[in-house]
C-alpha positions as CSV (number, residue, x, y, z in Angstrom):
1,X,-43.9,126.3,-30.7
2,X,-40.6,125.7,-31.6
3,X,-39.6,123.4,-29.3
4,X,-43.1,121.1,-30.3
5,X,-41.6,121.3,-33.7
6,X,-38.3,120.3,-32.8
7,X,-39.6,117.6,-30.9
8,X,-41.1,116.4,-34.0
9,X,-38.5,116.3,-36.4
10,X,-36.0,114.7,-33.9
11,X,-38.8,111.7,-33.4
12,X,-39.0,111.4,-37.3
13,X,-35.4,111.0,-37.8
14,X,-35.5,108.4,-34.9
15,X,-38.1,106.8,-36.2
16,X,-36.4,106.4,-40.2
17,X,-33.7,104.3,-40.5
18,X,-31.4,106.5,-39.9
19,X,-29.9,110.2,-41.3
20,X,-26.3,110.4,-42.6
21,X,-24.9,107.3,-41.6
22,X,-24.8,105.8,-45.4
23,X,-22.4,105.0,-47.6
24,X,-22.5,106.8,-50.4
25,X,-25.0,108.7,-53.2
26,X,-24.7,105.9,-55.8
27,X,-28.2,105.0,-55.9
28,X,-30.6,107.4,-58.0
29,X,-34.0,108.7,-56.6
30,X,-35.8,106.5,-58.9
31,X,-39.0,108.1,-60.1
32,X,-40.9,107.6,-62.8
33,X,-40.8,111.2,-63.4
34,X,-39.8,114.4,-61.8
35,X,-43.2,117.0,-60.9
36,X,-43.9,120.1,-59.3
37,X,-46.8,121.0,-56.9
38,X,-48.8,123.9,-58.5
39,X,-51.5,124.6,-56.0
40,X,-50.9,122.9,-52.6
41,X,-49.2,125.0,-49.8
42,X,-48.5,122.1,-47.5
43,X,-45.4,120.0,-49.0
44,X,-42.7,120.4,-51.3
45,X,-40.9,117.9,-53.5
46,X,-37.4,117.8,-54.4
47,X,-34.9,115.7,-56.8
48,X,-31.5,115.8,-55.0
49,X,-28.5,113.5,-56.2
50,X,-29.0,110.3,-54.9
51,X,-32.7,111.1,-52.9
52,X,-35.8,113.2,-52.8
53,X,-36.4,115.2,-49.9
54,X,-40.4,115.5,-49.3
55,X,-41.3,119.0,-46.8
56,X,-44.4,118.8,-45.1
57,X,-45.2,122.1,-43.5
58,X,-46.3,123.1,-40.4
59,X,-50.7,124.3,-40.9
60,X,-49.6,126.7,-37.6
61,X,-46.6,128.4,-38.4
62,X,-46.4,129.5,-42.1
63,X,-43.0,128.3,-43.2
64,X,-42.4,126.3,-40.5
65,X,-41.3,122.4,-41.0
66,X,-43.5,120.2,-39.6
67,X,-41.4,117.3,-41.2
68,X,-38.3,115.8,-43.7
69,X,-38.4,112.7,-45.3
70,X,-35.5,111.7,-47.3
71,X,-36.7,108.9,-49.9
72,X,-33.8,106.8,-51.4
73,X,-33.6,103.3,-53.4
74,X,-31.0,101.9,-50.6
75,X,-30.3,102.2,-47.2
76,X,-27.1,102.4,-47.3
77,X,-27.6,105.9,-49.1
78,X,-26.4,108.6,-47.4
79,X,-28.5,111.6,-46.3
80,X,-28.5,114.7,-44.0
81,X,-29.1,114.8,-40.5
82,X,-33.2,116.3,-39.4
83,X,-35.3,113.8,-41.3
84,X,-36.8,110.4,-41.8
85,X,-34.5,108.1,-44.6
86,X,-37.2,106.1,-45.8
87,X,-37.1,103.1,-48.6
88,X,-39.2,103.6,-51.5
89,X,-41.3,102.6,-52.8
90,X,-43.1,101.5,-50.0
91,X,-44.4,97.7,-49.2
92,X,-46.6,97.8,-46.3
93,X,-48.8,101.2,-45.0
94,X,-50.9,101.6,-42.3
95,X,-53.6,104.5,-42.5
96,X,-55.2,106.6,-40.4
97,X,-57.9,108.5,-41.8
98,X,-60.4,107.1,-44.9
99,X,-59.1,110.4,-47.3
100,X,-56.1,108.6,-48.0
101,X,-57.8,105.3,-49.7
102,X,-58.5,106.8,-53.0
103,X,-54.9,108.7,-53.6
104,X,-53.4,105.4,-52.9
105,X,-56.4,103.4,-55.4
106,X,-56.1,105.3,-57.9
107,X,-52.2,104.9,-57.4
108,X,-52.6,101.2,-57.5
109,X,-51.1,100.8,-54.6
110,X,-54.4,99.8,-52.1
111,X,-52.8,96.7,-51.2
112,X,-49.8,98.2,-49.7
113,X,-52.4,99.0,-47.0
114,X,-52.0,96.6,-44.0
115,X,-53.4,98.8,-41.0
116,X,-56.3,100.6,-40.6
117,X,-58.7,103.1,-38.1
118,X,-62.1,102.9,-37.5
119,X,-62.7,100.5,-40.3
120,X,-66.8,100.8,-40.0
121,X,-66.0,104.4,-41.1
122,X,-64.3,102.5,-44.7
123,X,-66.4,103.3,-47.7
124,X,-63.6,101.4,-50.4
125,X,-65.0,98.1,-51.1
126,X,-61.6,96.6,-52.1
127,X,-60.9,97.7,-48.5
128,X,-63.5,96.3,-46.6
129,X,-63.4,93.4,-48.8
130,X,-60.1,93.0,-47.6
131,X,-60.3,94.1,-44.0
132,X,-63.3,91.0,-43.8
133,X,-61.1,88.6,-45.4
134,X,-58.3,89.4,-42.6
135,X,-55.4,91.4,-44.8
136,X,-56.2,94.6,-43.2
137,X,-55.7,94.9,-39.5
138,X,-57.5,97.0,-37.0
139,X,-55.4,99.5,-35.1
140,X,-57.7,101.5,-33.4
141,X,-58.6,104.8,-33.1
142,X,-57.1,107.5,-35.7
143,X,-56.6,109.9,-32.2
144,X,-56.0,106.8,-30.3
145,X,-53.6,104.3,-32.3
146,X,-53.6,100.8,-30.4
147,X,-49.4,100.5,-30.2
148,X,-49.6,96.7,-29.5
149,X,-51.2,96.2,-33.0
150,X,-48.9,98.7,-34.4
151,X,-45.9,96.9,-33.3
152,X,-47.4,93.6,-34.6
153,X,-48.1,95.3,-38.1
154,X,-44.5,96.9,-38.0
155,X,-45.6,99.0,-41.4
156,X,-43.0,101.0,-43.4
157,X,-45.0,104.1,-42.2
158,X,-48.1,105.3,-40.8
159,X,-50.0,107.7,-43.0
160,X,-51.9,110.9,-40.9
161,X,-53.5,113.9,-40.2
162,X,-52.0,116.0,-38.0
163,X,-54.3,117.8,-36.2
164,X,-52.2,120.1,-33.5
165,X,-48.8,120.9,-32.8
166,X,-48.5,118.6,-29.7
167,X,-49.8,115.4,-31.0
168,X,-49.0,112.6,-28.5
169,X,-50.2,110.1,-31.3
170,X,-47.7,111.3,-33.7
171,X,-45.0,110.5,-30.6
172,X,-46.2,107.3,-29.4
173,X,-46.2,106.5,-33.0
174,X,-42.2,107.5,-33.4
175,X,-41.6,105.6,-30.0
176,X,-43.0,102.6,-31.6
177,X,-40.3,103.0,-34.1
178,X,-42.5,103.4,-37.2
179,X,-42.4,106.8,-39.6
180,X,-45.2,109.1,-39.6
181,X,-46.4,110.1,-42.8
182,X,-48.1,113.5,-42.4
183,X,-51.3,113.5,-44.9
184,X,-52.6,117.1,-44.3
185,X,-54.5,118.1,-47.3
186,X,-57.3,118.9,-45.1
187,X,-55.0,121.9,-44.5
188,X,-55.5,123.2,-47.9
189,X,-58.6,125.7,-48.6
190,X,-59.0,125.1,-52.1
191,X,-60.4,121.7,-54.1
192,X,-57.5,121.1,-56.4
193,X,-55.2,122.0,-53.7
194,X,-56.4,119.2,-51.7
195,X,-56.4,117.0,-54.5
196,X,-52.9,117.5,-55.3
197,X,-51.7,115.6,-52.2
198,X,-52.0,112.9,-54.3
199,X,-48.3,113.9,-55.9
200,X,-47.3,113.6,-51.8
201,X,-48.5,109.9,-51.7
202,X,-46.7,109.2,-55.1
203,X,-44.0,110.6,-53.9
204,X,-43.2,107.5,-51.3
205,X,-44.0,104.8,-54.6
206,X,-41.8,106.2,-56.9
207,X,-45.0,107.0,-59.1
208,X,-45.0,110.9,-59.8
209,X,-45.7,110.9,-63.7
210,X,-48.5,108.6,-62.8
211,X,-50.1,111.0,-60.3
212,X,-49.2,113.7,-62.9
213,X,-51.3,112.7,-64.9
214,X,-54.2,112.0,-62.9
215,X,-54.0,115.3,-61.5
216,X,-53.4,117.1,-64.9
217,X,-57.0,115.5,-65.9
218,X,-58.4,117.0,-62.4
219,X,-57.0,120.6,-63.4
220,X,-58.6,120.1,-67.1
221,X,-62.0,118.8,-65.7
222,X,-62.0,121.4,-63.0
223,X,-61.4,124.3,-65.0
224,X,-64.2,122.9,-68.0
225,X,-66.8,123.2,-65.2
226,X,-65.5,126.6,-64.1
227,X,-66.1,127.4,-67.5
228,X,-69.5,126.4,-68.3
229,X,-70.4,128.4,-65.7
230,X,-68.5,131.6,-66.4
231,X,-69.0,131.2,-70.0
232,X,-72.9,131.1,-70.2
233,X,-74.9,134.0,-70.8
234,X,-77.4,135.4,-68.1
235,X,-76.7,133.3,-65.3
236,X,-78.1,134.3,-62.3
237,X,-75.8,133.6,-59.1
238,X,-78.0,132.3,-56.4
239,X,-77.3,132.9,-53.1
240,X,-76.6,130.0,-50.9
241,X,-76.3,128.9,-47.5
242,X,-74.3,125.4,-45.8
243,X,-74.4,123.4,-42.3
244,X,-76.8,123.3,-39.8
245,X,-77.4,124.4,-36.2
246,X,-75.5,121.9,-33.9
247,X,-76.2,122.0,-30.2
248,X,-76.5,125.7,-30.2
249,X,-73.5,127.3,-33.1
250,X,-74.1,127.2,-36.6
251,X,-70.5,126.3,-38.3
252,X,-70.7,128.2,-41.9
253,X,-68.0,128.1,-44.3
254,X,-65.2,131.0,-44.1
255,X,-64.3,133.3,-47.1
256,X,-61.3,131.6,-48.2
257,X,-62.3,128.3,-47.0
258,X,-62.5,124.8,-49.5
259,X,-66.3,125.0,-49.2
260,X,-66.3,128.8,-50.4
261,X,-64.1,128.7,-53.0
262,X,-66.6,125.1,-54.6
263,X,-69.7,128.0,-54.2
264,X,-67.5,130.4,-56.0
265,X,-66.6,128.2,-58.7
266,X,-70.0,126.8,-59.5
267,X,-71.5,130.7,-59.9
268,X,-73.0,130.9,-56.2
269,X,-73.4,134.2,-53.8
270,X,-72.1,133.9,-50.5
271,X,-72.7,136.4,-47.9
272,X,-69.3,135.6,-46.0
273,X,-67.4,135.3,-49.5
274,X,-65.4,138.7,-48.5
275,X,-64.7,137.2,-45.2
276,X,-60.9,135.8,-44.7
277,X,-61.0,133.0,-42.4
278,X,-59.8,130.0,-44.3
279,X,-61.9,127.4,-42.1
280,X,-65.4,127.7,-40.8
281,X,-67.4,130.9,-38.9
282,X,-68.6,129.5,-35.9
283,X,-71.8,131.7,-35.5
284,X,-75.1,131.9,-33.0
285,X,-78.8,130.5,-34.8
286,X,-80.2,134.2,-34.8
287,X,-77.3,135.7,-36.8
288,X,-77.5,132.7,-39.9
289,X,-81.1,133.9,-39.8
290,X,-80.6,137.6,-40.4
291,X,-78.2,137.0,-42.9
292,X,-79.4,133.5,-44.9
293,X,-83.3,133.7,-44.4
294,X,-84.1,134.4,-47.9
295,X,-81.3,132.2,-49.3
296,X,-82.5,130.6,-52.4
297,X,-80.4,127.1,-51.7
298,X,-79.0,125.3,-49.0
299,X,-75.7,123.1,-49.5
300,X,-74.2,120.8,-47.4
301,X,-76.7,120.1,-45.3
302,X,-76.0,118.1,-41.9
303,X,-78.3,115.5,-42.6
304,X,-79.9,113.2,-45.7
305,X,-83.3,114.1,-45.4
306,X,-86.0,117.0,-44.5
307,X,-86.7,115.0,-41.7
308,X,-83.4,114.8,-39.9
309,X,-83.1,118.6,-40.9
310,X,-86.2,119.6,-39.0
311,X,-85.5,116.8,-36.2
312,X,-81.7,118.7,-35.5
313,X,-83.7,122.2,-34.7
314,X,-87.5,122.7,-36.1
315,X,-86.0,126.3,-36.8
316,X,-84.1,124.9,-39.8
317,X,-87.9,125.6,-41.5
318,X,-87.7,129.2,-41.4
319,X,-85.7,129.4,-44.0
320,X,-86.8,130.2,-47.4
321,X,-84.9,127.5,-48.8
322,X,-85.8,124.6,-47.0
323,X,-89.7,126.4,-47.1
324,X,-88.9,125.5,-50.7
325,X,-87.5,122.1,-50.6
326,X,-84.1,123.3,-52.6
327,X,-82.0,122.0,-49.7
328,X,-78.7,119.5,-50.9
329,X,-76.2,117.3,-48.7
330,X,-73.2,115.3,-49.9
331,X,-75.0,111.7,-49.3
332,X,-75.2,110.1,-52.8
333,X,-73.0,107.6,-51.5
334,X,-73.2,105.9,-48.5
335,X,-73.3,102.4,-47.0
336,X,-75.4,100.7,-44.1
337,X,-72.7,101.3,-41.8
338,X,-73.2,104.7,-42.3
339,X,-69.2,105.5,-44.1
340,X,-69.9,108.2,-46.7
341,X,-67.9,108.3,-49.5
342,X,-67.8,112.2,-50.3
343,X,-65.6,112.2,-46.5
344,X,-63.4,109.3,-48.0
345,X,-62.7,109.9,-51.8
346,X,-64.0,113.1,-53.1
347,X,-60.8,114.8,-51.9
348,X,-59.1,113.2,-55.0
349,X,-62.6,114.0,-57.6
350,X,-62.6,117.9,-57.5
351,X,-64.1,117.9,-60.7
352,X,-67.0,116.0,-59.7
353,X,-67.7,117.6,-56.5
354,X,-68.0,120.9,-58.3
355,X,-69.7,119.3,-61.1
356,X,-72.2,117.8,-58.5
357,X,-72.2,121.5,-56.9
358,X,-73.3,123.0,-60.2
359,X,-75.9,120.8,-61.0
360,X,-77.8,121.6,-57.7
361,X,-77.4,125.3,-58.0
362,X,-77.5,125.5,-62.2
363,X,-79.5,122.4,-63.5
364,X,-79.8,123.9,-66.6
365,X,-76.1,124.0,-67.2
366,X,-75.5,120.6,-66.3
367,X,-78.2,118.6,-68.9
368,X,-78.6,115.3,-68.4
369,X,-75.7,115.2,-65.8
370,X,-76.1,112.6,-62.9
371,X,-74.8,113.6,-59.5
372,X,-72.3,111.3,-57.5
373,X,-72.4,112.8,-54.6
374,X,-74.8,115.3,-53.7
375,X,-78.6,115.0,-53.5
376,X,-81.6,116.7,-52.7
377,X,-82.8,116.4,-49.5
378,X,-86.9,114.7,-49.3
């Protein structure tokens, strides 16, 4: 495992424009204003003369690097040897998966974005619009990258997910000499956790105070709904059930997982809530049965109506809650191509996702509230 990560980090500094070989520490790491990352595990920031030196961690080996990225106003700055010198902020940005859009939106920095993967999957208007008109340029597939458009592009970075230690993407991306930016705040198991990734991207525009405050009105919004729950009188906790039956093993959500902690927050009962796998349970139909049966509500369903419910495994009637028609999927917004914006920018809305959460399982909390991305299943 070592070695893959050594592999890694030698391809990154490869891939920068070069570690150590500057001339001196003149130039200031520029940034609109220092920060420090409260709730993600996955990255680190730090203000060093001259540069700031972004960690990414490895999601495999706890304290393990998965990366070093040395972010300086010149190139002639000098840095250590083990890490990527990149240029900041950035001018050009290829992406790989949709979560990244909103970070870099509500960053204003969406136009920085020259490259793309899987664009029918795109929710962001300003990017299709833009894709369409020929600024954005299709490179393939986000497990896949097409090289020959990469090398075309020549971005300042390609922004990812990494999804396993040995990630031949991630070295045919290096060999194409282009950084890779390692997004992972699908790595994170709670909603402002993932949401705070946003400090990573500022990180690489020199915009920190700006995604300080965006996140510091997350925390406050967050933490308002986790209290109107906590802080009304005789609420009942419903209990709750998520997913579906696919091809024969029921995925549920694991005690410390994102989707857990989002039932926790918005007042739920959850029989695996004692569990301690941080990602999902994969389980047989006849177990969820035992255990969910007499759920009062279903979230995150697997499909956007009763009918694709029942279609995906008739069984999915037996329970009480879909018996009752209290069954809810994160489908509020979603375009004829079939790209769903809760997979694209509800990553950077906690808030609202727990807000939307709250409403479904407490309506009479949440007033006159309209949902953005949840509905009820028909």
């Amino acid at each position: 495992m070592r070695t893959g990560w050594m592999l890694i980090v030698a391809l990154l500094a490869l891939a920068g424009c070069g570690g150590g070989n500057g001339t001196g520490r003149e130039d200031a790491a520029a940034a609109d204003s220092a920060m420090t990352v409260s709730h993600a595990k996955g990255f680190s920031v730090e203000y060093l003369p001259g540069y700031k030196r972004v960690t990414v961690y490895s999601p495999w080996e706890e304290g393990k690097r998965l990366a070093v990225y040395y972010l300086v106003k010149s190139v002639d700055t000098e840095t250590p040897e083990g890490g990527a010198k990149i240029v900041t902020p950035l001018k050009t940005l290829a992406v790989t998966s949709c979560t990244h859009f909103e970070f870099l939106d509500m960053l204003g920095e969406l136009e920085t974005v020259k490259g793309l993967c899987t664009p029918e999957l795109a929710y962001n208007e300003k990017v299709t619009g833009r894709y369409n008109a020929k600024e954005i340029m299709n490179i393939g597939d986000a497990y896949n990258i097409n090289i020959e458009s990469l090398l075309m592009l020549s971005p300042d970075g390609v922004m990812l997910t990494s999804y396993s230690q040995q990630d031949e993407n991630v070295i045919r991306i290096s060999n194409a000499g282009t950084t890779p930016l390692f997004n992972n705040e699908w790595t994170e198991n709670t909603p402002l956790a993932r949401a705070e990734w946003i400090k990573f991207v500022s990180a690489f525009y020199d915009k920190e105070q700006t995604a300080d405050s965006l996140f510091a009105e997350m925390e406050r919004s967050y933490g308002e709904a986790v209290r109107l729950v906590t802080g009304a009188d005789d609420v009942e906790r419903p209990t709750v059930l998520a997913g579906g039956n696919y091809k024969g093993t029921w995925y549920m959500p694991g005690g410390k997982s994102y989707m857990c902690r989002l039932f926790e927050d918005a007042g739920c009962s959850y029989f695996y809530s004692g569990d301690e796998t941080t990602t999902s349970i994969p389980l047989n139909f006849e177990s969820v049965l035992y255990n969910f049966a007499d759920a009062d509500i279903w979230l995150n369903a697997p499909t956007a109506t009763m009918d694709g419910l029942l279609k995906m495994d008739e069984r999915h009637g037996l329970f009480k809650a879909a018996k009752e028609g209290n069954v809810y999927g994160f489908y509020g917004r979603t375009n004829e191509k079939g790209a769903n914006d809760f997979w694209e920018s509800a990553v950077a809305h906690p808030d609202i996702v727990l807000k939307d959460v709250i409403w479904a399982v407490h309506p009479e909390l949440m007033g006159g509230y309209e949902p953005t991305y949840i509905i009820k299943l028909k």
